[in-house]
Biopython code that builds the backbone (N, CA, C, O; Angstrom):
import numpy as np
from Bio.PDB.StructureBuilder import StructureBuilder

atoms = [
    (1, "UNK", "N", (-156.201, 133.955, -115.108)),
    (1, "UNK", "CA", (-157.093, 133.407, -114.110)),
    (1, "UNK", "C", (-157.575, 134.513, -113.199)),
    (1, "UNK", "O", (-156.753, 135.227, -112.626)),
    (2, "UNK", "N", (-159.102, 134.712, -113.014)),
    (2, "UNK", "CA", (-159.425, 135.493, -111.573)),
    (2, "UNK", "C", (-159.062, 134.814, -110.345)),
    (2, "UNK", "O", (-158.530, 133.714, -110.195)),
    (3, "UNK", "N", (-159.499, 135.791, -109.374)),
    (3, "UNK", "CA", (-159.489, 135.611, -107.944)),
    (3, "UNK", "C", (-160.786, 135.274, -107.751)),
    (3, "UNK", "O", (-161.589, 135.833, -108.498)),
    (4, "UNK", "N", (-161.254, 134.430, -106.864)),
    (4, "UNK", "CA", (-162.361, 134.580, -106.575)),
    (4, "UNK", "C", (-162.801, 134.592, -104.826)),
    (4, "UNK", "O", (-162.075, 133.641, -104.540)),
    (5, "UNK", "N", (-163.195, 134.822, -104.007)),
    (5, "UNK", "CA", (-163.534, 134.673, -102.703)),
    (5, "UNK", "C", (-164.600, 133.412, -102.116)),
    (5, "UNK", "O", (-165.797, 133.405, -102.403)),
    (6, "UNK", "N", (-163.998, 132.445, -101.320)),
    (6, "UNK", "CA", (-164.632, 131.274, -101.126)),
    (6, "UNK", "C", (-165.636, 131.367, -100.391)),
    (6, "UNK", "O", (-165.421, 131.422, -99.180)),
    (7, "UNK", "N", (-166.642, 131.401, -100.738)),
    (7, "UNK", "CA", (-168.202, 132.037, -99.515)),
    (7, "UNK", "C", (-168.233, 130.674, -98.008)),
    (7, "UNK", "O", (-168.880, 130.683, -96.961)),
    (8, "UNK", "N", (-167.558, 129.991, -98.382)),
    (8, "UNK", "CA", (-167.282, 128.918, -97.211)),
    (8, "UNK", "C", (-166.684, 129.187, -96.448)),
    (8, "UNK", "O", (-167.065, 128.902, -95.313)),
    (9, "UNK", "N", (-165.449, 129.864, -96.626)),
    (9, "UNK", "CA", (-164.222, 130.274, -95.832)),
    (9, "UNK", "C", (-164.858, 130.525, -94.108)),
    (9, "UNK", "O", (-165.900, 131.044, -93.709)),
    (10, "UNK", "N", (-164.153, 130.143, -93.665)),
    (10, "UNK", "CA", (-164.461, 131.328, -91.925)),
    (10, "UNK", "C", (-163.581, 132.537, -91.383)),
    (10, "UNK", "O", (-162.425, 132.307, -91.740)),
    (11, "UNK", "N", (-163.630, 133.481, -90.817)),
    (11, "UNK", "CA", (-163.181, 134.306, -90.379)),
    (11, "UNK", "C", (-161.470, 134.149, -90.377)),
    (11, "UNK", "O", (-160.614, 134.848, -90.919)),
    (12, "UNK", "N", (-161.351, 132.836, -89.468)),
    (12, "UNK", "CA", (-159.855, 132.570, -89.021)),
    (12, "UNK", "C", (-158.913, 132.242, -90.213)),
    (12, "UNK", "O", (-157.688, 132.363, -90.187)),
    (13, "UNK", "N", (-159.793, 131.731, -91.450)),
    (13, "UNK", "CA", (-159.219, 130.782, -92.416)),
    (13, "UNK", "C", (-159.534, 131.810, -93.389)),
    (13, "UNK", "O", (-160.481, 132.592, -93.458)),
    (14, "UNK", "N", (-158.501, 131.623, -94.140)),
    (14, "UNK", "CA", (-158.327, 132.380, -95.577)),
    (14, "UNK", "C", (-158.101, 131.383, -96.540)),
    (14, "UNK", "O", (-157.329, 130.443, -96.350)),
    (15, "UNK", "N", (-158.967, 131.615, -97.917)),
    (15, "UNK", "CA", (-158.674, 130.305, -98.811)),
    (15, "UNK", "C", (-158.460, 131.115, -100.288)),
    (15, "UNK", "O", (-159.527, 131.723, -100.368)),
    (16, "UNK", "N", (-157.925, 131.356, -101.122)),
    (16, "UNK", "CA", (-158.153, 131.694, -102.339)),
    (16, "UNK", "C", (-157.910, 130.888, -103.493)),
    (16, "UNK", "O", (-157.049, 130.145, -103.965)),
    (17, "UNK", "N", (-159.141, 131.396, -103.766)),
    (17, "UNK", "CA", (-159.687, 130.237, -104.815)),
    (17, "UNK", "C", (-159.178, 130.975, -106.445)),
    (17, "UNK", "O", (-159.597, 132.025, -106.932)),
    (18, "UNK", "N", (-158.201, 130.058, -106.998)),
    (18, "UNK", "CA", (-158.119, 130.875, -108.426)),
    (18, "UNK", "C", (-159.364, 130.038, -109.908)),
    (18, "UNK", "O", (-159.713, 128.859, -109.953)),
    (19, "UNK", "N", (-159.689, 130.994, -110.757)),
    (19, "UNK", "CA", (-160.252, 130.534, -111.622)),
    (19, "UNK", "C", (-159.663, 130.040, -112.450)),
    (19, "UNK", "O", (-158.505, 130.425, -112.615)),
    (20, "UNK", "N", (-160.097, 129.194, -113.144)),
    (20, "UNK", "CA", (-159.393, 128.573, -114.684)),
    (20, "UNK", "C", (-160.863, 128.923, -115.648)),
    (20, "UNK", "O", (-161.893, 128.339, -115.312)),
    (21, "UNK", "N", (-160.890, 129.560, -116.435)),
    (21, "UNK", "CA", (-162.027, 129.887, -117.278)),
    (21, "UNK", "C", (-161.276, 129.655, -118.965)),
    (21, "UNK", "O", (-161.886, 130.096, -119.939)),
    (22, "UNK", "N", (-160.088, 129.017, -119.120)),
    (22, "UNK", "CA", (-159.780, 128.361, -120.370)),
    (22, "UNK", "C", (-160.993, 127.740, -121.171)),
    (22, "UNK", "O", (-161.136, 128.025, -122.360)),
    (23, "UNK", "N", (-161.669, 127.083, -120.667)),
    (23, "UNK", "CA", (-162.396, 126.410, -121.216)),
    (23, "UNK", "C", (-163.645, 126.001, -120.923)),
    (23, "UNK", "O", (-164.178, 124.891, -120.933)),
    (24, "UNK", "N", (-164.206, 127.617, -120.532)),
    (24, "UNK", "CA", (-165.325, 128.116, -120.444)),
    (24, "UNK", "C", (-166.218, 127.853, -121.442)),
    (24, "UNK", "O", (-165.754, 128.137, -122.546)),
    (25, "UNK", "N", (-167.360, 127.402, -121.463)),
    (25, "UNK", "CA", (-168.353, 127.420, -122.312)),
    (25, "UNK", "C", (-169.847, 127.933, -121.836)),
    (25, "UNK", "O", (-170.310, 127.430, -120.813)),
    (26, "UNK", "N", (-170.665, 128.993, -122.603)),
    (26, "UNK", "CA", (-171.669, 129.721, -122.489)),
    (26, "UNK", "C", (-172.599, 128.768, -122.903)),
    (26, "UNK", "O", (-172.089, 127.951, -123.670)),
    (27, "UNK", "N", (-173.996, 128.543, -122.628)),
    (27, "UNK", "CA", (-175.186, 128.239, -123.154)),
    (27, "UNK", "C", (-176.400, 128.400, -122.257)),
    (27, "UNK", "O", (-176.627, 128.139, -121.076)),
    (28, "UNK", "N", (-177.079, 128.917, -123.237)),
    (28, "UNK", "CA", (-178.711, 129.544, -122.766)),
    (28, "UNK", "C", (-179.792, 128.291, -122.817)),
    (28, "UNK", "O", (-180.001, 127.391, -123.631)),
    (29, "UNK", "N", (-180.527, 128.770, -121.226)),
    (29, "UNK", "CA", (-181.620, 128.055, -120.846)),
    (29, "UNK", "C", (-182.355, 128.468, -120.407)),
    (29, "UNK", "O", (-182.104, 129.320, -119.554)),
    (30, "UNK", "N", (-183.925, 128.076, -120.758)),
    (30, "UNK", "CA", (-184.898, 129.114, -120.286)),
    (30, "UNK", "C", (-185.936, 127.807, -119.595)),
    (30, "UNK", "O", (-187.134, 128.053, -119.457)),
    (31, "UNK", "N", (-185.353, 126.358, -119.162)),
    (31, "UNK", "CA", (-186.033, 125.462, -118.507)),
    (31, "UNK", "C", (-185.171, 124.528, -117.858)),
    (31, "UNK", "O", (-183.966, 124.416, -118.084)),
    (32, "UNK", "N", (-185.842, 123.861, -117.039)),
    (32, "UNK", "CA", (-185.003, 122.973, -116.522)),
    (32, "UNK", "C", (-185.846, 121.583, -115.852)),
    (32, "UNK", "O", (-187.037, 121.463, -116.140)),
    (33, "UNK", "N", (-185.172, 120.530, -114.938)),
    (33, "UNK", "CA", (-185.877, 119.868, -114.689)),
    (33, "UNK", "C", (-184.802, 119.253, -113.882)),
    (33, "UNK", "O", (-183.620, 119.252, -114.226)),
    (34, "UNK", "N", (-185.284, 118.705, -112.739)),
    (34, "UNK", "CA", (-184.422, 117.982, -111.503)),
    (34, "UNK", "C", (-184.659, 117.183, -111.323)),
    (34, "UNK", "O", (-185.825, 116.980, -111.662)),
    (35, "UNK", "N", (-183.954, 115.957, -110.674)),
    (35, "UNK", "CA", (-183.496, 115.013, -110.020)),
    (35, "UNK", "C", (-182.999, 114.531, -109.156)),
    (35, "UNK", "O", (-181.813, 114.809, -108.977)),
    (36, "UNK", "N", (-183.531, 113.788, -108.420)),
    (36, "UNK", "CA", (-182.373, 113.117, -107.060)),
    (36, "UNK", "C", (-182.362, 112.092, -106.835)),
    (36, "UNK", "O", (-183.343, 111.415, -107.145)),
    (37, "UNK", "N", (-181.170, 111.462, -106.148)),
    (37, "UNK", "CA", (-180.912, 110.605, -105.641)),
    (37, "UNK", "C", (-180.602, 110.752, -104.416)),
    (37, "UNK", "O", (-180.732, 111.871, -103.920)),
    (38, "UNK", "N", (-180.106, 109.636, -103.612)),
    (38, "UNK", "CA", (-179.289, 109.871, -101.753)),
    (38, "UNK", "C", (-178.298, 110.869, -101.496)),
    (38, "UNK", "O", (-178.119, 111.641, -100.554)),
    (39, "UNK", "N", (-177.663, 110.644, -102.638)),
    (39, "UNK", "CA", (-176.577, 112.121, -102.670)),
    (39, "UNK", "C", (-176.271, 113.055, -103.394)),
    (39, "UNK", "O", (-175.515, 113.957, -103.032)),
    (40, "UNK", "N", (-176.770, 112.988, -104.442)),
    (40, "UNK", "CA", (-176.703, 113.955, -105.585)),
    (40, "UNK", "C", (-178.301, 114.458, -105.888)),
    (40, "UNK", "O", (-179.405, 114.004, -105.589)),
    (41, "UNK", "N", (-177.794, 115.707, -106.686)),
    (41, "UNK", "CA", (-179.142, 116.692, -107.284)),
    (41, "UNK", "C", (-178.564, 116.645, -108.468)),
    (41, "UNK", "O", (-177.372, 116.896, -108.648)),
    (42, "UNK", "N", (-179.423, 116.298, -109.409)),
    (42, "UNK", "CA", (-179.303, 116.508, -111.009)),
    (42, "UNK", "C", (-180.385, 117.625, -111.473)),
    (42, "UNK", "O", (-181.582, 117.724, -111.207)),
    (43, "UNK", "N", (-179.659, 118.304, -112.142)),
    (43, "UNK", "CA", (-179.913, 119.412, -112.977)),
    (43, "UNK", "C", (-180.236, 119.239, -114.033)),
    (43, "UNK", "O", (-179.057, 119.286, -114.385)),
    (44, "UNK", "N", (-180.837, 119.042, -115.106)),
    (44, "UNK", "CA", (-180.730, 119.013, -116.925)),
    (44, "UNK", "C", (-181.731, 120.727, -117.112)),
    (44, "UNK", "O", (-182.807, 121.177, -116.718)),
    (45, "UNK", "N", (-180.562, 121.197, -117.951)),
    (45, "UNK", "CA", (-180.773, 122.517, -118.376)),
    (45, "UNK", "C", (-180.793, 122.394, -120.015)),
    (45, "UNK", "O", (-180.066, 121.777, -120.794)),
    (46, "UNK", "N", (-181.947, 123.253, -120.209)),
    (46, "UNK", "CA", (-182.358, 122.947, -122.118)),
    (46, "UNK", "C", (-183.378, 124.495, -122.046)),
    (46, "UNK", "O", (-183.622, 125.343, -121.188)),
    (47, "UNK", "N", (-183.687, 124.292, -123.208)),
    (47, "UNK", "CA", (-184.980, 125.486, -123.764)),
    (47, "UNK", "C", (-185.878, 124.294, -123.858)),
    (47, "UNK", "O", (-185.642, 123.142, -124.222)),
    (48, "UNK", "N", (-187.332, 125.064, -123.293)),
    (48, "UNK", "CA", (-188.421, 125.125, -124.337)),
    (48, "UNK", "C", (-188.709, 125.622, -125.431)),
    (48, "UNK", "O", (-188.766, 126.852, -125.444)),
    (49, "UNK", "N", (-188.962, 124.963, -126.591)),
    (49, "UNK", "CA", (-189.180, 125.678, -128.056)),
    (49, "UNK", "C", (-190.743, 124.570, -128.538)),
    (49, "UNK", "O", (-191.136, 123.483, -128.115)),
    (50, "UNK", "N", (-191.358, 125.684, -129.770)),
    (50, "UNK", "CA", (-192.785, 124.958, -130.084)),
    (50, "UNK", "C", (-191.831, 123.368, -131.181)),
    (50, "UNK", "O", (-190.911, 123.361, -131.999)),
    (51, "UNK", "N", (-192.498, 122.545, -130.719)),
    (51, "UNK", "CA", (-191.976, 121.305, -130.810)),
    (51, "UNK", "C", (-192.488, 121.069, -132.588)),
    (51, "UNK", "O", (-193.585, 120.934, -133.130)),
    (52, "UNK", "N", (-190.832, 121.114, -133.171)),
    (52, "UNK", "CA", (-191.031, 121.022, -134.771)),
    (52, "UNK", "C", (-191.538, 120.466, -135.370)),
    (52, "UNK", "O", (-191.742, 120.958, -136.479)),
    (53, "UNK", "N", (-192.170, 118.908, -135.066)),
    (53, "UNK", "CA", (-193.031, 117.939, -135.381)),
    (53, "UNK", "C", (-194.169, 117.657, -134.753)),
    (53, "UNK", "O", (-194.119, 116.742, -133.931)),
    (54, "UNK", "N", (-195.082, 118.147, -134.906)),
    (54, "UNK", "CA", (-196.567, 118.416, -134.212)),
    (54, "UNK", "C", (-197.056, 117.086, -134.219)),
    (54, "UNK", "O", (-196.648, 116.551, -135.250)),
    (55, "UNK", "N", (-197.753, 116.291, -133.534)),
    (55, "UNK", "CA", (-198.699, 114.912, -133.642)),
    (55, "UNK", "C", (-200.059, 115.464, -134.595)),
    (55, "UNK", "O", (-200.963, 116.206, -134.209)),
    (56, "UNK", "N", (-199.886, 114.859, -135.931)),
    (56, "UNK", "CA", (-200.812, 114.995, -137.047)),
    (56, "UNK", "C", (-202.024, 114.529, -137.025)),
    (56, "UNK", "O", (-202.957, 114.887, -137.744)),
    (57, "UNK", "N", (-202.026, 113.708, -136.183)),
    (57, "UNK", "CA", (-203.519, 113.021, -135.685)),
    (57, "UNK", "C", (-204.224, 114.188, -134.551)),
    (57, "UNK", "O", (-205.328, 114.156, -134.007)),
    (58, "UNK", "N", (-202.984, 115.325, -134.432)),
    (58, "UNK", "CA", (-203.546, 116.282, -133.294)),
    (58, "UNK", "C", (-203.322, 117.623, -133.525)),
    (58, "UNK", "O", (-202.499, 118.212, -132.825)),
    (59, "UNK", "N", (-204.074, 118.342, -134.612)),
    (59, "UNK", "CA", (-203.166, 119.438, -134.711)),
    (59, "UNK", "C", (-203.382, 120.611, -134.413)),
    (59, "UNK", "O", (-202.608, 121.532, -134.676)),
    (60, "UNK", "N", (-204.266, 120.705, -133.933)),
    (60, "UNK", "CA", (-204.875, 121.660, -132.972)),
    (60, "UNK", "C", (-203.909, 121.881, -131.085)),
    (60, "UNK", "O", (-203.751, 122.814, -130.298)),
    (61, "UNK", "N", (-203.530, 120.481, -131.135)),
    (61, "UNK", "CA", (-202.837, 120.821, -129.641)),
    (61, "UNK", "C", (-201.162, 121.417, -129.613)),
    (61, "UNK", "O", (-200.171, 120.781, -129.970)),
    (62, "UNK", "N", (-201.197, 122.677, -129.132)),
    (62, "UNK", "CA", (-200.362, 122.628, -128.589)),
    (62, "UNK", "C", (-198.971, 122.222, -127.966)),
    (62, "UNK", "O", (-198.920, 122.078, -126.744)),
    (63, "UNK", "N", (-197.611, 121.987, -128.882)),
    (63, "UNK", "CA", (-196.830, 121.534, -128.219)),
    (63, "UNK", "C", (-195.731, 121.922, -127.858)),
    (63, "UNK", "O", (-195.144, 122.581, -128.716)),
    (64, "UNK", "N", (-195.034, 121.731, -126.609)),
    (64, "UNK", "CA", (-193.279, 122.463, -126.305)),
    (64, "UNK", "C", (-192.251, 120.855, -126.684)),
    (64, "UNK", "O", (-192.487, 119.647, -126.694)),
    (65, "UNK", "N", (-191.283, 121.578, -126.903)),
    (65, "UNK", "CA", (-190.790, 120.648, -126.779)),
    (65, "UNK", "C", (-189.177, 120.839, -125.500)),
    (65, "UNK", "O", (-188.304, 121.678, -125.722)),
    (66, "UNK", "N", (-189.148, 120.165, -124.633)),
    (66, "UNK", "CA", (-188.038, 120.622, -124.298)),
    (66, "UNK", "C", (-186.492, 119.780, -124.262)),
    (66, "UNK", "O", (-186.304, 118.649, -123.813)),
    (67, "UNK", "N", (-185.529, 120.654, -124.842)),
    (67, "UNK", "CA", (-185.025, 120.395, -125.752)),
    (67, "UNK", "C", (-183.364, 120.296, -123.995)),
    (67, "UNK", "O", (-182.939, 121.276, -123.383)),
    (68, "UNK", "N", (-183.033, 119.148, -123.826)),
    (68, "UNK", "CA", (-182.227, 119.010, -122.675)),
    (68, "UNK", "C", (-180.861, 119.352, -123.784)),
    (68, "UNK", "O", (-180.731, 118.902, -124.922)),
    (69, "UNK", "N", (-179.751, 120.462, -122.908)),
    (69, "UNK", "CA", (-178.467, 120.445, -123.937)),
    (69, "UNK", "C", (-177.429, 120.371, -122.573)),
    (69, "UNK", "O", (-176.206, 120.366, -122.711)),
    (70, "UNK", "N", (-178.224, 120.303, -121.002)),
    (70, "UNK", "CA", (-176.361, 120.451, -120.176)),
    (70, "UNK", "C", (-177.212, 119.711, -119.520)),
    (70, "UNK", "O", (-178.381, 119.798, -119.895)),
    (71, "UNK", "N", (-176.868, 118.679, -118.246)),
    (71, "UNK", "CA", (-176.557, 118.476, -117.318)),
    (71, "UNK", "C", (-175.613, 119.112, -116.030)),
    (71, "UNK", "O", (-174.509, 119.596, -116.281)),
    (72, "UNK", "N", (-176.141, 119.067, -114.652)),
    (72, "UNK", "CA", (-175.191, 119.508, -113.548)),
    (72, "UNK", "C", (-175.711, 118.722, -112.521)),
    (72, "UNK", "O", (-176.844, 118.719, -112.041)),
    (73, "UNK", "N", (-174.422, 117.847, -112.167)),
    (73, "UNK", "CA", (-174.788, 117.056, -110.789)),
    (73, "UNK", "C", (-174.170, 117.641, -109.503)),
    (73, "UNK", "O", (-172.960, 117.867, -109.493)),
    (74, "UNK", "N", (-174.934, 117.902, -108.405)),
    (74, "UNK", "CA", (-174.350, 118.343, -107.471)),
    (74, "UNK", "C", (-174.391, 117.675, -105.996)),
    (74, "UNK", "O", (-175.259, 116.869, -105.661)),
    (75, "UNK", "N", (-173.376, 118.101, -105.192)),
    (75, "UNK", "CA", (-174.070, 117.294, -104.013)),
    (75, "UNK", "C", (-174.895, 118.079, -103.033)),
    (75, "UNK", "O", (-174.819, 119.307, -103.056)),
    (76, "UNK", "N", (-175.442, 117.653, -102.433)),
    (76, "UNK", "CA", (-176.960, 118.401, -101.719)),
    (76, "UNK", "C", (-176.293, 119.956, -100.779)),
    (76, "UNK", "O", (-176.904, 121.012, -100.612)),
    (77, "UNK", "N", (-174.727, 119.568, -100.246)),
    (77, "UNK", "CA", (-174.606, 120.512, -99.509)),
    (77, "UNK", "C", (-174.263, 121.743, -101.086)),
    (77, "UNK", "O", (-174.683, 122.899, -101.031)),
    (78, "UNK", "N", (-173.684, 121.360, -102.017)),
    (78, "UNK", "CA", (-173.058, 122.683, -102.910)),
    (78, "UNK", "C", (-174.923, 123.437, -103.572)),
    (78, "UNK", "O", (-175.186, 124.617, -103.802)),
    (79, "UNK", "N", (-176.101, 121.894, -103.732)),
    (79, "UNK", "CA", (-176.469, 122.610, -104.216)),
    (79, "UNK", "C", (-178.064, 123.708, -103.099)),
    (79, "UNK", "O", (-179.033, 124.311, -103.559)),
    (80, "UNK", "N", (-177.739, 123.560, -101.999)),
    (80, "UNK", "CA", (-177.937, 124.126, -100.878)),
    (80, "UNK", "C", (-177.512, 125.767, -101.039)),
    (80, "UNK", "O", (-178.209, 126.777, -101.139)),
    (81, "UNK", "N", (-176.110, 125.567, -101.018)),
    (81, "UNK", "CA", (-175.133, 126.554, -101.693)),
    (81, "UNK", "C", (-175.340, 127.899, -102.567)),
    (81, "UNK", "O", (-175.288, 129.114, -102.378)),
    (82, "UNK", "N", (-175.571, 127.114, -103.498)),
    (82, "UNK", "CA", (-176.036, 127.587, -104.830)),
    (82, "UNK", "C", (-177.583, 127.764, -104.884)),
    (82, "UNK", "O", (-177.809, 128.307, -105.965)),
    (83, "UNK", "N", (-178.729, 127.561, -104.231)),
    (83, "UNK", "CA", (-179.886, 127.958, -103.749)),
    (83, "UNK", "C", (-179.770, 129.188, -102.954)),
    (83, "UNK", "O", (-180.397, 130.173, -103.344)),
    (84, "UNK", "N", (-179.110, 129.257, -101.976)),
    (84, "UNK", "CA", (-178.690, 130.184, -101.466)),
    (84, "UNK", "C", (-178.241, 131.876, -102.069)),
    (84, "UNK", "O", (-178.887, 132.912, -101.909)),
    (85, "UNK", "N", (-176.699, 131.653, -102.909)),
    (85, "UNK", "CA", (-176.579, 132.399, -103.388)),
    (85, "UNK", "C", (-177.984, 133.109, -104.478)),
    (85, "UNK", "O", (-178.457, 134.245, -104.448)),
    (86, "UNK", "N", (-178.318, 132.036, -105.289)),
    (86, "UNK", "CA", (-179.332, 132.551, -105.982)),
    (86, "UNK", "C", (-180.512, 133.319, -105.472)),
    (86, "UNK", "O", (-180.859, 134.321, -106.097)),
    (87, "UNK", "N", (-181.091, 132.992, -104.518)),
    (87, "UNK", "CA", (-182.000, 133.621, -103.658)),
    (87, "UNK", "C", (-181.506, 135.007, -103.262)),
    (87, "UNK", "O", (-182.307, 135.914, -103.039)),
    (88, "UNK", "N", (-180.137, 135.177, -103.171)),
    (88, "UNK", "CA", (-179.920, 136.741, -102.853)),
    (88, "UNK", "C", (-179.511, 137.547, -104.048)),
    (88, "UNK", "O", (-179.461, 138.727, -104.395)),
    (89, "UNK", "N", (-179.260, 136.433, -104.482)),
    (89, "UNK", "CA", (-179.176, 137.505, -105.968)),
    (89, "UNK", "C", (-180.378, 138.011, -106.558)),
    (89, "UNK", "O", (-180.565, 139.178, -106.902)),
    (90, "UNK", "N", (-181.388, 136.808, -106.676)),
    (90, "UNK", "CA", (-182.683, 137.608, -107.296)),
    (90, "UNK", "C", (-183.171, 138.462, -106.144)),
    (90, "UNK", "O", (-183.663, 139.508, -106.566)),
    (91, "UNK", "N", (-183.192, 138.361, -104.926)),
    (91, "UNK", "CA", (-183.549, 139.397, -103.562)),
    (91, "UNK", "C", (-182.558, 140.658, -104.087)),
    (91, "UNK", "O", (-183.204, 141.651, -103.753)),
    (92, "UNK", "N", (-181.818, 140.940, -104.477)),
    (92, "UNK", "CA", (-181.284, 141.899, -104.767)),
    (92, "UNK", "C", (-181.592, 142.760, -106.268)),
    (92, "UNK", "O", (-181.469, 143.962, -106.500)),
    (93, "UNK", "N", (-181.886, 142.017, -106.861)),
    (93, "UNK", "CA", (-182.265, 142.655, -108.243)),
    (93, "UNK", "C", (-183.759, 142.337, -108.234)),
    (93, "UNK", "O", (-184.272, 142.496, -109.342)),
    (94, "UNK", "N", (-184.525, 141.961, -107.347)),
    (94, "UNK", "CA", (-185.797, 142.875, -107.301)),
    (94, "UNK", "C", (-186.043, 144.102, -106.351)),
    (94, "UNK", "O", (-187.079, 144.766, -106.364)),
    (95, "UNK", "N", (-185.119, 144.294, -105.641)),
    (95, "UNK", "CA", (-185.341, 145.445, -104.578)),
    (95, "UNK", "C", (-184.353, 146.762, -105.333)),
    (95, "UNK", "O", (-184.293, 147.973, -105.118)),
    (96, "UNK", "N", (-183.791, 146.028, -106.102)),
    (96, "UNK", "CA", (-183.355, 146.988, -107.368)),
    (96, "UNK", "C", (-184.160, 147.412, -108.484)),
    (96, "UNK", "O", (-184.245, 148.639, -108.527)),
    (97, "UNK", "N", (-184.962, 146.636, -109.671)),
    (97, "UNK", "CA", (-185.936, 147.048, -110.334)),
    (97, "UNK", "C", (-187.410, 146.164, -110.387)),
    (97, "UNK", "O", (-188.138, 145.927, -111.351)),
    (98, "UNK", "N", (-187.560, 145.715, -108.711)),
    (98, "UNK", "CA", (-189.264, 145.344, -108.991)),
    (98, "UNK", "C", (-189.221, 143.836, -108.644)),
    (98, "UNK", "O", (-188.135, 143.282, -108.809)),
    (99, "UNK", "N", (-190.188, 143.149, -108.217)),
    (99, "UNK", "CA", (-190.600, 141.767, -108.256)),
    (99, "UNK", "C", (-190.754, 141.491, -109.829)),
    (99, "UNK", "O", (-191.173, 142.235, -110.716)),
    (100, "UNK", "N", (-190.119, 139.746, -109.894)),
    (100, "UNK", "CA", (-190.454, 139.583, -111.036)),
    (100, "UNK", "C", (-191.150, 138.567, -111.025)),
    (100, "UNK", "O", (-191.107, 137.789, -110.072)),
    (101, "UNK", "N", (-192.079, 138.336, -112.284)),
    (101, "UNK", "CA", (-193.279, 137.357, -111.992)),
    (101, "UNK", "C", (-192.781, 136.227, -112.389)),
    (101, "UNK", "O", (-191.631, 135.907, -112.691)),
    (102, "UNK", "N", (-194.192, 135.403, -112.346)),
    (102, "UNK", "CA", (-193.213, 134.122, -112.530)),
    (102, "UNK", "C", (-193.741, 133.654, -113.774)),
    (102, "UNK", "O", (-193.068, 132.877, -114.451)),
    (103, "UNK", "N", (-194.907, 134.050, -114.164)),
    (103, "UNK", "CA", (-196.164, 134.397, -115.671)),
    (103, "UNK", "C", (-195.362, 134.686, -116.584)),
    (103, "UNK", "O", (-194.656, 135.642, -116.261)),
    (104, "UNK", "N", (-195.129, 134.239, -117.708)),
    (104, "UNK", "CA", (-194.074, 135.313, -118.572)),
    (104, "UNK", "C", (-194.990, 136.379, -119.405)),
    (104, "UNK", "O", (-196.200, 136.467, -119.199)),
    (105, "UNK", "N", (-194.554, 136.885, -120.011)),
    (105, "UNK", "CA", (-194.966, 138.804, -120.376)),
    (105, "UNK", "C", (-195.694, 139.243, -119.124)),
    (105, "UNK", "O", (-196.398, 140.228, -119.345)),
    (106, "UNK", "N", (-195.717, 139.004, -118.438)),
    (106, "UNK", "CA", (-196.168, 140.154, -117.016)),
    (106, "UNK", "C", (-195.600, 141.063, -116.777)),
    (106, "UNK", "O", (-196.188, 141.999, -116.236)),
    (107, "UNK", "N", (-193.997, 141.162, -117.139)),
    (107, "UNK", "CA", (-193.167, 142.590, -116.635)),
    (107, "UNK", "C", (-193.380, 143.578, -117.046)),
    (107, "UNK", "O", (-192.755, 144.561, -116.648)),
]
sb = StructureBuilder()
sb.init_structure("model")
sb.init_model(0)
sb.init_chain("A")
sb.init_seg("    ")
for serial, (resi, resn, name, xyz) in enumerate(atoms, 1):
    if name == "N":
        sb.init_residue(resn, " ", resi, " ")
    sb.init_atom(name, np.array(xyz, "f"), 0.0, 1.0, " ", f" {name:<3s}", serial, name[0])
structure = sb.get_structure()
């Protein structure tokens, strides 16, 4: 198990937080899509991929398909939280190599 440091903690209070990563699981997402309710934020995390069955009556258009494989429900203060952290992380790795766009192939 790691250590990890509780970004909540306060000065006076010490908390250590241990990891359990037994039963860790990895998966890649390059889309997403949200949700809410009164107390929760829903997450569904998937890829976009060109959608394997095209509408044949249409085949000229264009299609994604996006393909939902996780869910994450959170409550408004964790995912506050987690907005947070993220914002300094990408603030940090663009003042490291560059703004990144939001266009894809622009970099």
């Amino acid at each position: 198990m790691a250590e990890e440091s509780n970004p909540a903690q306060t000065p006076d209070q010490q908390v250590q937080v241990l990891l359990d990563e037994r039963e860790l699981k990895s998966m890649y997402a390059n889309a997403y899509r949200i949700h809410t309710s009164a107390e929760e934020v829903i997450v569904d995390l998937g890829f976009n991929m060109p959608n394997p069955n095209p509408n044949p009556q249409n085949p000229g258009q264009q299609q994604l398909l996006f393909k939902v494989t996780d869910r994450v429900i959170l409550s408004y203060t964790n995912a506050k939280r987690l907005a947070i952290s993220l914002t300094q992380l990408v603030k940090r790795f663009e003042q490291q190599f560059g703004e990144i766009p939001l266009q894809p192939g622009k970099r």
